[in-house]
VOLUMRO-156245 format. One line per field, with one value per residue (C-alpha): residue in one letter; x, y, z; residue number from 1. Coordinates in steps of 0.05 Angstrom, whole numbers, plus 5000, padded with zeros to 4 digits. Each point is the difference from the previous one (the first is absolute). Example, Ala and Ser with C-alpha at 12.3 -4.5 7.8 and 13.67 -1.06 7.14 Angstrom:
residu: (a / s)
u: (5246 / 5027)
v: (4910 / 5069)
w: (5156 / 4987)
num: (1 / 2)
This chain:
residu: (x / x / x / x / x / x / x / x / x / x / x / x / x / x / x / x / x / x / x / x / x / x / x / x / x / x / x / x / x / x / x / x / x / x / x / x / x / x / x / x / x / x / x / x / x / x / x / x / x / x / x / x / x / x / x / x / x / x / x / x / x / x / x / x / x / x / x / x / x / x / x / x / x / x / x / x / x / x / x / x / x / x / x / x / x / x / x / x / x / x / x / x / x / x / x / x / x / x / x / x / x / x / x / x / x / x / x / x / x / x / x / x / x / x / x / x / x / x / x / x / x / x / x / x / x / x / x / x / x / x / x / x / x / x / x / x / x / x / x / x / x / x / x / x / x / x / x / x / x / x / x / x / x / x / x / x / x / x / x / x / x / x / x / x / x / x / x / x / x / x / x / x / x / x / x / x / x / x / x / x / x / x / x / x / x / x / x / x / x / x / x / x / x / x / x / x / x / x / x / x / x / x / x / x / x / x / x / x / x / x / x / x / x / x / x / x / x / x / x / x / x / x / x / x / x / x / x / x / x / x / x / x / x / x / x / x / x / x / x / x / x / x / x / x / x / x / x / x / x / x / x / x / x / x / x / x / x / x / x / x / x / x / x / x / x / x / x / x / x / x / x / x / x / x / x / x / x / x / x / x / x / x / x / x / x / x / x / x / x / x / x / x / x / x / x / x / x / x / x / x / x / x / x / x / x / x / x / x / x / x / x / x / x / x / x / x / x / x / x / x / x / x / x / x / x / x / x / x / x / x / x / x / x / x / x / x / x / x / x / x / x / x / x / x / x / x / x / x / x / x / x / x / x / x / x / x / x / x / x / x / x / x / x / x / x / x / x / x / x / x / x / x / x / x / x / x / x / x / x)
u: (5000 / 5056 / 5041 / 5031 / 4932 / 5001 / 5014 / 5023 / 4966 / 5062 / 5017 / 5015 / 4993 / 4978 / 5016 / 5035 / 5000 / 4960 / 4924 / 5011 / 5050 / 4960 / 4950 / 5026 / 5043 / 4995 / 4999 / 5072 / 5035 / 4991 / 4922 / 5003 / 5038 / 4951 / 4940 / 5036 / 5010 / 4930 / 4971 / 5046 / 4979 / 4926 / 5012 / 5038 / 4950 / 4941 / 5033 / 5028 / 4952 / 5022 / 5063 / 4988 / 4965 / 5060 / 5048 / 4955 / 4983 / 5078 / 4978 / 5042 / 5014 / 4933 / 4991 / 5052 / 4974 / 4933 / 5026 / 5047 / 4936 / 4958 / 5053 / 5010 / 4921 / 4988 / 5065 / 4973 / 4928 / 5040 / 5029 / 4958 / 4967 / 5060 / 5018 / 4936 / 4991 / 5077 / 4988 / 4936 / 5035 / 5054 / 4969 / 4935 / 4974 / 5033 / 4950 / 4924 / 4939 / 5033 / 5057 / 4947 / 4959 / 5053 / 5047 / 4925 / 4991 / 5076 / 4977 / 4934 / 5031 / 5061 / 4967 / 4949 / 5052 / 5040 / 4940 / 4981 / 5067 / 4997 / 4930 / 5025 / 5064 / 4960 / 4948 / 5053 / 4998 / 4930 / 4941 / 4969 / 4941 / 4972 / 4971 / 5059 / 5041 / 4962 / 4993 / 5075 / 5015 / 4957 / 5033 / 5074 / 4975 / 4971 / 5063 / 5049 / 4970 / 4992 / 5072 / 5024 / 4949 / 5035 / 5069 / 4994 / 4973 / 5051 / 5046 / 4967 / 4996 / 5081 / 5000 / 4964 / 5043 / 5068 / 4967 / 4984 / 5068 / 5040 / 4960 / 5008 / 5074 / 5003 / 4957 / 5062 / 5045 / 4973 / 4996 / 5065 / 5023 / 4961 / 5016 / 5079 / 4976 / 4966 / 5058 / 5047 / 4958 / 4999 / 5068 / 5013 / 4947 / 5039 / 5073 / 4970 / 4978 / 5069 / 5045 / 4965 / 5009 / 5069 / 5018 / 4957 / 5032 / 5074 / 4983 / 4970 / 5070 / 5033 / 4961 / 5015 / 5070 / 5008 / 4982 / 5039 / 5061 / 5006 / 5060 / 4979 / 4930 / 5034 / 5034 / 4946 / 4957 / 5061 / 4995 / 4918 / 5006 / 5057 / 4956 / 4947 / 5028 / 5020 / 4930 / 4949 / 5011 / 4983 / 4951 / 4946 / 5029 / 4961 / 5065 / 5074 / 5054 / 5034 / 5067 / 4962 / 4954 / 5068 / 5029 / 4942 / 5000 / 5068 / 4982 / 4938 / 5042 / 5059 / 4941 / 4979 / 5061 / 5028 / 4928 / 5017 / 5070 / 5037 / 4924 / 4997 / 5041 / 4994 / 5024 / 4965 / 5017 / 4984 / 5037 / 5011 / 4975 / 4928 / 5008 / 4964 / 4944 / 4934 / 4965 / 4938 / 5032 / 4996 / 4983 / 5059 / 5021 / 4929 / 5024 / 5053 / 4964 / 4964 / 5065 / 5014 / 4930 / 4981 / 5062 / 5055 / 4970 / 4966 / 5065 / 5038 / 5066 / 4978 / 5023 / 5017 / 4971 / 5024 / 4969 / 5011 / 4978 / 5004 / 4984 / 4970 / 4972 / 4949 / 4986 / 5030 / 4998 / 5025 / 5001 / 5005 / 5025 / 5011 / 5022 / 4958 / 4939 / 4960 / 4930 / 4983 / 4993 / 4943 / 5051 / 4963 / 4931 / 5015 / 4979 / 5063 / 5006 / 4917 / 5018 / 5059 / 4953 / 4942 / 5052 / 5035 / 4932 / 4977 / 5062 / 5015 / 4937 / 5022 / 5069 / 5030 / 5003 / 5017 / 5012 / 5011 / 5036 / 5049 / 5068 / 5056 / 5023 / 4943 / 4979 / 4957 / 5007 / 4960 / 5005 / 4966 / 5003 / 4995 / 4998 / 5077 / 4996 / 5042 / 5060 / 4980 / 4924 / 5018 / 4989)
v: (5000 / 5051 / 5010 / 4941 / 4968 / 5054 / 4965 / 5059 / 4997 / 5002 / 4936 / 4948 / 4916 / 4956 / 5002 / 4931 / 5008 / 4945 / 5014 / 5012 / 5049 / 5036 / 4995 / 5027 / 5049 / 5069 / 4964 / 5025 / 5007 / 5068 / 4986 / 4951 / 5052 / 5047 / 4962 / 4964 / 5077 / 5027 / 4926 / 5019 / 5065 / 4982 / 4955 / 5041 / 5060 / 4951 / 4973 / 5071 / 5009 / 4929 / 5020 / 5048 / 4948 / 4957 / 5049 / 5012 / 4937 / 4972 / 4949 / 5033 / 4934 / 4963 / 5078 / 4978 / 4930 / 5023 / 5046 / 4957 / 4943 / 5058 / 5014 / 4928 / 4993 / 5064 / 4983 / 4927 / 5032 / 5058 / 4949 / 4964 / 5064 / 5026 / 4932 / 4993 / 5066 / 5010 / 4937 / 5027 / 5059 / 4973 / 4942 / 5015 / 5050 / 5063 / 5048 / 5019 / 4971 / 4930 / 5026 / 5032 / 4939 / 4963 / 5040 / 5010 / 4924 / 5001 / 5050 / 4965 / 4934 / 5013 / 5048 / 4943 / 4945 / 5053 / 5016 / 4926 / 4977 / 5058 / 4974 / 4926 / 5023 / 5039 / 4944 / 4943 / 4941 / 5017 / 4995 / 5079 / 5020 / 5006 / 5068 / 5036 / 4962 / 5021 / 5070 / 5003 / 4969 / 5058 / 5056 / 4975 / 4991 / 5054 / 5039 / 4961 / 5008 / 5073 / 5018 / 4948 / 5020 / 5074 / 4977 / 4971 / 5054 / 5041 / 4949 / 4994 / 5085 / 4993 / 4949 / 5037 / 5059 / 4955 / 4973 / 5064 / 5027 / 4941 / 5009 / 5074 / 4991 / 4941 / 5040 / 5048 / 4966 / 4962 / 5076 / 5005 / 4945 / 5012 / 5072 / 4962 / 4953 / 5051 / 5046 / 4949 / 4981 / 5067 / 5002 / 4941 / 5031 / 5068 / 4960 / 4958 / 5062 / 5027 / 4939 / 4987 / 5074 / 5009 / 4929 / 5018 / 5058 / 4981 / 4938 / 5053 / 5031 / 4945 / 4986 / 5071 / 4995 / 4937 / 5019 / 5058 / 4973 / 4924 / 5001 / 5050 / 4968 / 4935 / 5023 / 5032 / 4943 / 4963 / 5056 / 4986 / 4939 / 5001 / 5050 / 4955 / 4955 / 5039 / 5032 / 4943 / 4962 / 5057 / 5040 / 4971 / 5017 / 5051 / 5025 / 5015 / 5018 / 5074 / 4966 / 4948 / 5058 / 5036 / 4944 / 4989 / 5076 / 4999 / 4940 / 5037 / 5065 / 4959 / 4969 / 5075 / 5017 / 4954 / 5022 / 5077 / 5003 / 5063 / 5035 / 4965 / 5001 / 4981 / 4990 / 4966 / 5029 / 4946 / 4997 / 4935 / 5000 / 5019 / 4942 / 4948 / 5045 / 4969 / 5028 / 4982 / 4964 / 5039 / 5060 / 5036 / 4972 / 5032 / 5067 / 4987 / 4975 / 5059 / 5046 / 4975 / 4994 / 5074 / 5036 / 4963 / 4980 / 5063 / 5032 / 5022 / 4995 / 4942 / 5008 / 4981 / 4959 / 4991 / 4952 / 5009 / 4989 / 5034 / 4990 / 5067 / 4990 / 4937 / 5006 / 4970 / 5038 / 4971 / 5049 / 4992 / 5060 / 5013 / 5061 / 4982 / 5057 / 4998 / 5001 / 5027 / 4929 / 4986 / 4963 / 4967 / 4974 / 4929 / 4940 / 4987 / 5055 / 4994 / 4930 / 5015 / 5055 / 4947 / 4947 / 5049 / 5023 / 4926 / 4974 / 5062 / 5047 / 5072 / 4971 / 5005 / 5041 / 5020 / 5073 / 5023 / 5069 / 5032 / 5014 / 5056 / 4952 / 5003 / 4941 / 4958 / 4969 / 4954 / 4983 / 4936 / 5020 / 4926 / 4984 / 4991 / 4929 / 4988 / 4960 / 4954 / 4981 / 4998 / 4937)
w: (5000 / 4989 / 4935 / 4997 / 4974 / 4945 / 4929 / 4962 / 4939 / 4952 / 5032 / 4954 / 5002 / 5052 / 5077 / 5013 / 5080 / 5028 / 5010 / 5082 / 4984 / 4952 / 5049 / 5064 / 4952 / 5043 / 5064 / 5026 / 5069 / 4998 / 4990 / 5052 / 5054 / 4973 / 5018 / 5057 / 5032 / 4992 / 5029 / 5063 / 5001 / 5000 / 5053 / 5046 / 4992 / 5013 / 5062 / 5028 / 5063 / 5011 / 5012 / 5051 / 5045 / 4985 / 5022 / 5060 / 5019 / 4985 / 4945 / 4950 / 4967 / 4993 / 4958 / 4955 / 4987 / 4986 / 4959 / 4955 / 4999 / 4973 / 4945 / 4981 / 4989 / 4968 / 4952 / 4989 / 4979 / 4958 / 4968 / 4952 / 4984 / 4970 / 4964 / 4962 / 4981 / 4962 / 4981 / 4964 / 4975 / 4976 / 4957 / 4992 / 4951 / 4987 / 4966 / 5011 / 5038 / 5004 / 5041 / 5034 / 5010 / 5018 / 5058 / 5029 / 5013 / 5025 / 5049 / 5018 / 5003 / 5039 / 5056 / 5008 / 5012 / 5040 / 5045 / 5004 / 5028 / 5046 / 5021 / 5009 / 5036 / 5052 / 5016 / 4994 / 5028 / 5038 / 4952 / 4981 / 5009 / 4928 / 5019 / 5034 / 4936 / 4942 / 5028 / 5009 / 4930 / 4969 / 5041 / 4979 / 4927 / 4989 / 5043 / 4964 / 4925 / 5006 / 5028 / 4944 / 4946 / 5012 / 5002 / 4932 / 4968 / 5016 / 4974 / 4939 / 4990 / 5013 / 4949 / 4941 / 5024 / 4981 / 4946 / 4969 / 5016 / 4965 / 4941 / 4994 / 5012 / 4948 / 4949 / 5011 / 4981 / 4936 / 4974 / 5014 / 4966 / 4943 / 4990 / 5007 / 4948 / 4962 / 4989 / 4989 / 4939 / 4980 / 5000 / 4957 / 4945 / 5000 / 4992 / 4950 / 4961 / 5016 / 4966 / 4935 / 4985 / 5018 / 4966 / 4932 / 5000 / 4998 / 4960 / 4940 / 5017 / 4989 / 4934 / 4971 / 5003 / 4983 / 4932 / 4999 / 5017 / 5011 / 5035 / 5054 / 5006 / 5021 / 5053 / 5022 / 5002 / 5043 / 5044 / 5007 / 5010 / 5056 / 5025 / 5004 / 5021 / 5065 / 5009 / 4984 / 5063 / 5044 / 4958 / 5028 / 5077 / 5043 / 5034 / 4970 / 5018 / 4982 / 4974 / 4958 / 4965 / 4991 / 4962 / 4957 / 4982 / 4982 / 4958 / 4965 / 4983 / 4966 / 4960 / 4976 / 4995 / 4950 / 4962 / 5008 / 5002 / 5019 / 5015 / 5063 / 5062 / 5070 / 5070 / 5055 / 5068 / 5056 / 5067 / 5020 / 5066 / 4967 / 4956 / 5048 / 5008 / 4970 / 4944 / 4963 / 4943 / 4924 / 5028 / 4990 / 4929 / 4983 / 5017 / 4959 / 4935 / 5016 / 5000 / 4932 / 4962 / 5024 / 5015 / 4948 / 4954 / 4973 / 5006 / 4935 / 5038 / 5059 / 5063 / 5066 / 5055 / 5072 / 5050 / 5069 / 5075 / 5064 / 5072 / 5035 / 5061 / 5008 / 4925 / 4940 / 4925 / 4938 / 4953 / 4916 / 4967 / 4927 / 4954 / 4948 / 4983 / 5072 / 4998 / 4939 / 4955 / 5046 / 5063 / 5049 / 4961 / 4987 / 5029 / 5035 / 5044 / 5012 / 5026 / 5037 / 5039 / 5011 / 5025 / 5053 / 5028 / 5008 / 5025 / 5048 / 5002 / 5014 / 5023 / 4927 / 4946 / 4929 / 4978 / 4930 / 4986 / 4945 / 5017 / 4999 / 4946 / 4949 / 5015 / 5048 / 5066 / 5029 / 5067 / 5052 / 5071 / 5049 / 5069 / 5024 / 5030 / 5065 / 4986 / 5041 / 4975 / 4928 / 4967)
num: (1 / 2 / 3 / 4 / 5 / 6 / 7 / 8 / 9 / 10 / 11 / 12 / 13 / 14 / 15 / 16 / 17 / 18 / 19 / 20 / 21 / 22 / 23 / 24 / 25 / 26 / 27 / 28 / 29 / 30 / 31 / 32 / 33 / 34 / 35 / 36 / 37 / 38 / 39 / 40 / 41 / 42 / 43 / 44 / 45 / 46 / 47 / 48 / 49 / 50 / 51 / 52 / 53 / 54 / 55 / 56 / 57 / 58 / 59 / 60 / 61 / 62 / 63 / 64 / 65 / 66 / 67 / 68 / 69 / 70 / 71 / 72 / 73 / 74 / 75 / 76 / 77 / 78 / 79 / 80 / 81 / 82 / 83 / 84 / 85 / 86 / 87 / 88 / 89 / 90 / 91 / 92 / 93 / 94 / 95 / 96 / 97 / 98 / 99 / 100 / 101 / 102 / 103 / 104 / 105 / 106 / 107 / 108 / 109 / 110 / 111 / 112 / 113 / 114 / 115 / 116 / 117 / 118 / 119 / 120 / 121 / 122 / 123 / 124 / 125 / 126 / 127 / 128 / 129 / 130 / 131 / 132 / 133 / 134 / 135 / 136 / 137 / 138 / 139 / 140 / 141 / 142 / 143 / 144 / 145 / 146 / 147 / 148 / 149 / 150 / 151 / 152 / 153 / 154 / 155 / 156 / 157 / 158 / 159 / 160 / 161 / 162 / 163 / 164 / 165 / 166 / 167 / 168 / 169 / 170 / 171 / 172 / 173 / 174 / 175 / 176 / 177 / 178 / 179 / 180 / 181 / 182 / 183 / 184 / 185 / 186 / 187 / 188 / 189 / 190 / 191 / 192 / 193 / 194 / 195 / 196 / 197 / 198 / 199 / 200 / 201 / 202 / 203 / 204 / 205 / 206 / 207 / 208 / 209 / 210 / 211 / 212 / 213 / 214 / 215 / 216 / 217 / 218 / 219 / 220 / 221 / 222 / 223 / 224 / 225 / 226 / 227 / 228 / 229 / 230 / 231 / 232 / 233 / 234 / 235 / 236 / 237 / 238 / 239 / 240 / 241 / 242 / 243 / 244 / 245 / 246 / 247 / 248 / 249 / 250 / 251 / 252 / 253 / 254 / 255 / 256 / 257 / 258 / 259 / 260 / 261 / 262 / 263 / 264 / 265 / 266 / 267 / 268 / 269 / 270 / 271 / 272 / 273 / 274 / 275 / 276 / 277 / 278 / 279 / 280 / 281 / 282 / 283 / 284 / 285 / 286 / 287 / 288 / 289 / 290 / 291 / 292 / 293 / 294 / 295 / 296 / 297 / 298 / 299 / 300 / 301 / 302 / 303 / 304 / 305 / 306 / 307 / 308 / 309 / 310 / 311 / 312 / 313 / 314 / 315 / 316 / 317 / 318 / 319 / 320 / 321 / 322 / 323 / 324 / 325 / 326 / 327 / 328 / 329 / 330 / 331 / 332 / 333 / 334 / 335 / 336 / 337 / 338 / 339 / 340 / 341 / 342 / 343 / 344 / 345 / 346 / 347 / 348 / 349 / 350 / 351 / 352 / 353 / 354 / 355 / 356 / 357 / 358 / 359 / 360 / 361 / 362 / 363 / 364 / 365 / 366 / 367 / 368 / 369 / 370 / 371 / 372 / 373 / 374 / 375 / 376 / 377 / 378 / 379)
């Protein structure tokens, strides 16, 4: 009858504990001293003018031994009472009128034997008057059922109360794990828009200058395909690692470069105590396909591009910048950046960011402000 005979309701299987476990489930020692203390208590208050004739009268003792009878026969009647009704309300129905119905005949039931042992135990071993015995039997009944009937409905109010509290707590936290599950899907949908762009477009690349100059276009296409080779087994990874995206950068831009020659050059700035940082994988290669769609590309002359990190405070920016023409071939539309927004607010919320502004260069710079991870929680 306290929470232990709760089944919270996100529970799963069966309960293999043997049936008299289940049943007397709740029934602890600290129940027992519970009850054991207010039976004494009862007893002692009942039996307190007693005690001031005993003092009195010097019979101090025979006080004591009434009093300790009176507990052992008030326990003994206690006890069955409590039995059958966990017993009740731990295996019998758990919802509605039946559970009603049923910790109502525990009640009934157990008071009556209660009361009747009480009867037989006052009367033993002299035959009762059926009068004085029936009239007694009713009194304790009725006594008995009440102050049980009362009990248990407290009981049962405390046991709604858990009930209702497990379940609000375990609605909790399925939201939580299927807003978890739900971003993480999101995120795979806005890296798998993400790859097939950047792949299609250095594959068409690749196919463009292979037939303008075979020779070029075949080392290009080893360089995709070492490339590949690198980034495939990880591309589908929720978390990088700084130093890993740095290689595969530096492995993208010597692809474009062998494609665009002496229009492109770059550097890529990364302290090596960054490098184990994580990173959401891609992400920073987009910027850079970016760099050189929007800001090279359109260029008569190229440019330049620089990729670098820094550590300022509790935050983390990587920053892209390029010298090609800035903003004004339309920087910043496509779907890769979109993406690369979408996937930092999922992943981080309003921890992250990604700002896009010209530079004292001509060009662009984009930049992707992170949490800075603790050394010692990154993964």
């Amino acid at each position: 009858m306290n929470d232990a005979t709760v089944r919270a309701p996100a529970a799963a299987g069966v309960d293999a504990r043997p049936s008299w476990r289940r049943a007397l489930s709740g029934i602890t020692p600290q129940v027992i001293g519970i009850i054991a203390a207010l039976i004494f208590i009862r007893c002692v208050a009942a039996s307190v003018e007693l005690l001031v004739v005993a003092v009195h009268q010097n019979t101090l003792g025979l006080w004591i031994e009434d009093l300790f009878g009176g507990f052992v026969n008030l326990a003994t009647m206690t006890a069955p009472i409590l039995v059958i009704i966990v017993a009740t309300a731990n295996l019998g129905p758990r919802h509605g009128t039946t559970r009603i119905a049923a910790l109502t005949v525990a009640v009934v039931v157990s008071t009556g034997l209660s009361a009747l042992f009480r009867v037989v135990q006052r009367f033993w071993p002299e035959a009762p008057d059926w009068s004085d015995g029936s009239d007694m039997f009713a009194y304790l009944w009725i006594r008995y059922a009440i102050l049980a009937g009362m009990l248990t409905v407290v009981a049962e109010l405390y046991r709604r109360e858990l009930e209702s509290v497990a379940g609000t707590h375990q609605a909790e936290l399925d939201i939580v794990a299927f807003e978890r599950e739900l971003t993480a899907a999101q995120l795979q949908v806005l890296q798998a828009q993400i790859e097939p762009h950047f792949l299609f477009n250095t594959l068409a690349n690749v196919r463009r200058l292979y037939d303008e100059d075979h020779a070029a276009g075949r080392a290009m296409l080893d360089n995709l395909m070492r490339y590949l080779e690198i980034a495939l087994p990880r591309m589908r990874d929720r978390e990088s690692r700084l130093a890993h995206e740095s290689e595969l950068i530096e492995a993208f831009l010597h692809i474009h470069r062998i494609r665009m020659g002496q229009r492109l050059s770059f550097t890529v700035d990364i302290a090596p105590e960054l490098g184990d940082h994580p990173v959401p994988p891609m992400m920073l290669l987009t910027l850079v396909e970016n760099a050189i769609k929007h800001g090279i590309n359109p260029s008569p002359d190229g440019g330049r591009i620089r990729v670098s990190a820094r550590a300022t405070g509790d935050r983390l920016e990587l920053l892209v910048a390029d010298t090609g023409v800035g903003f004004a071939s339309g920087s910043g539309t496509g779907t890769g950046l979109a993406n690369v927004s979408g996937r930092l607010a999922s992943q981080f919320g309003d921890r992250a960011s990604l700002a896009l502004e010209n530079n004292e260069l001509g060009g662009a710079t984009a930049t992707i402000t992170l949490p800075l991870a603790p050394l010692g929680v990154r993964q």
